[in-house]
N, C-alpha and C positions, 0 to 999 in steps of 0.2 A: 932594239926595243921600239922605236918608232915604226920599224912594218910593222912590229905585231901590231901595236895598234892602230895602225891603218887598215889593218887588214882585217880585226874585230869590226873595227868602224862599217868596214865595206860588207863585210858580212853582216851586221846587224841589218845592213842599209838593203841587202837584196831578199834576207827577209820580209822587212817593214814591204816593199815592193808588190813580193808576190801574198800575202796578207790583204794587200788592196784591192791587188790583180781579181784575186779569190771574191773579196768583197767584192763589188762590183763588177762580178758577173763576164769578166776578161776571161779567165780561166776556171776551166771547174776540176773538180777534183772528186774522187768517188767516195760515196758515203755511205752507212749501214743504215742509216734514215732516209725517209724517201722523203723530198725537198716538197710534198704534196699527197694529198690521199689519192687513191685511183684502188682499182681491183684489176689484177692480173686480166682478165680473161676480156673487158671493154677495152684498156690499152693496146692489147692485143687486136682487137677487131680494128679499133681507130687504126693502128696501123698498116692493117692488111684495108681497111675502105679508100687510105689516103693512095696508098701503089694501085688500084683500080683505077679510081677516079683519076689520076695520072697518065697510066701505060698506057692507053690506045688514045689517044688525044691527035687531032688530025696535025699536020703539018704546020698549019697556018697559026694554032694554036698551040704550038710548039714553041716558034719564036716568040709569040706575044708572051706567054709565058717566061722567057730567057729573058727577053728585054725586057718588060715591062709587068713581070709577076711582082708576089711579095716576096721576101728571102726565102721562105722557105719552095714559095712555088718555083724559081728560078732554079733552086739547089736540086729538088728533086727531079724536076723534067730532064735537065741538065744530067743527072747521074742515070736517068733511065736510056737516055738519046743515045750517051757516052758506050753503057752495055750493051744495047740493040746494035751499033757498028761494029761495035769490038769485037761481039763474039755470036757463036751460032748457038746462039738459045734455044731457038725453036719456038715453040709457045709458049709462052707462061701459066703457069698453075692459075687456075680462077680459083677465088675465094669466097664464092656468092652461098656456097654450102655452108662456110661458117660464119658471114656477117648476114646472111638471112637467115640464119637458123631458129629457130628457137629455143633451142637448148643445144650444147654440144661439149665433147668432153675435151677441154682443153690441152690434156695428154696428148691428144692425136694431134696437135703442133707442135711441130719444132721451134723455142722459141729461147728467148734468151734475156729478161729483165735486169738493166744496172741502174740503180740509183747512183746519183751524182750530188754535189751540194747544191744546183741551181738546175739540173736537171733529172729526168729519166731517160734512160737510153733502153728504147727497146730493138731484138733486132728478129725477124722472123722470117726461116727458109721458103723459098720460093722454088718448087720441087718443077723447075721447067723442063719442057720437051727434051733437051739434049746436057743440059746441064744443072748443077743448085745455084741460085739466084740469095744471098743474104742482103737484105731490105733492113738499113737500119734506118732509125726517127730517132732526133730526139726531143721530147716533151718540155715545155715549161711552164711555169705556175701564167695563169692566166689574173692581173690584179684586178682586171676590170671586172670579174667577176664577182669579189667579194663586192666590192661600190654597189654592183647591181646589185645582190642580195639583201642586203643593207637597207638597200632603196625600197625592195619589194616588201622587204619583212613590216620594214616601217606604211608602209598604205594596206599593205593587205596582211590587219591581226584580230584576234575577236574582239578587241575595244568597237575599232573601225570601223568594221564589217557589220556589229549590233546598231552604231550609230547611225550609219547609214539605213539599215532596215527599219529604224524608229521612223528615220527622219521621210522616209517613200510609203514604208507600209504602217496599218496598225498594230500591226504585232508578227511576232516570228512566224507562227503558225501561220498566220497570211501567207508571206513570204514564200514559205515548204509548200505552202498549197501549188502557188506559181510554179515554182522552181525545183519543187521536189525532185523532181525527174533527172535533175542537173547536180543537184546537191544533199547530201545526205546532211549534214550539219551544220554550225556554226565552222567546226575545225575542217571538215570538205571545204567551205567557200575560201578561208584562208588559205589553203593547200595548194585548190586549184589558180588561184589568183597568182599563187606565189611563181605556180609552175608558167604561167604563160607570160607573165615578164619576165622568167627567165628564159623562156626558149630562143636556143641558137645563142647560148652564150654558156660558155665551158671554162671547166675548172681550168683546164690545162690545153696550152694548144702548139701543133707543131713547130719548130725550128728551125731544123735543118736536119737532110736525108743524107745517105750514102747507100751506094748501091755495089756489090762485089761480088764476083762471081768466083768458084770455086774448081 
């Protein structure tokens, strides 16, 4: 009687553990909810812009990178460096046809989305010269993002935007006369306001890469 219950104890206890683990972001675990909004088809792009902006990177910045990147820049150069020794790739597929595109039918990628509890894991084929190249990312909620929005929503809203046009011009229609060109409204000037403090700050942003070849 005494193992069992030691052994309930130690089982409740490696429970309670991995519950924490989970919490706090130690381990994840896969989910049918996506731990953030995204659209398939920008996740997708973000992952094929980040293996460009990586794979031909000179030497010199190769190392600085290993040494002295952020985690994820370290993990990805790392796993690209790793495939280029290893194996005879050949060229890799450029992907400028569908992160410059304008449109394109995301069918024609090979691709592979998993939500996780704290992350997304995307992974997408890299149809290279002499062999398949599978690039995976994985995504995490970005929190500085909501703070910023928060911040922006709050300076640029129609109270704001009217207060300040009392407080410069005599009336709106002054205002439009100026600025028309730039703005169609009250709700344009909040919009665009909103958009340009938030530029260069994302929902969600890389983590860590792996790279495998097939």
């Amino acid at each position: 009687m005494p193992f069992l219950i030691a052994g309930s104890g130690l089982l409740v206890c490696c429970v309670i553990t991995i519950l924490l683990l989970i919490k706090y972001q130690v381990i994840d675990i896969k989910s049918n909810e996506p731990p953030f909004e995204y659209e398939d088809k920008q996740i997708v792009i973000d992952t094929m812009y980040l293996f460009e902006k990586y794979v031909n990177v000179g030497d010199d910045y190769v190392d600085y990178y290993i040494n002295d990147g952020s985690k994820f820049e370290k993990s990805i150069v790392k796993e690209i460096k790793n495939v280029k020794e290893k194996y005879n790739i050949g060229e890799f597929e450029q992907y400028d046809q569908y992160i410059y595109a304008i449109d394109f039918d995301i069918q024609n990628v090979d691709y592979k989305i998993q939500n996780y509890k704290h992350s997304v894991r995307v992974m997408v084929t890299n149809h290279a010269e002499n062999r398949d190249v599978y690039i995976t990312v994985w995504f995490k909620e970005n929190p500085e993002y909501y703070i910023k929005l928060d911040q922006a929503e709050q300076t640029y809203n129609a109270d704001q935007v009217k207060k300040e046009i009392e407080e410069y011009y005599d009336s709106e229609e002054e205002f439009f006369d100026q600025y028309g060109s730039y703005y169609s409204s009250i709700d344009d000037v909040v919009q665009q306001g909103i958009e340009s403090e938030m530029k260069d700050v994302y929902e969600y942003l890389p983590s860590r890469a792996r790279i495998t070849v097939k």
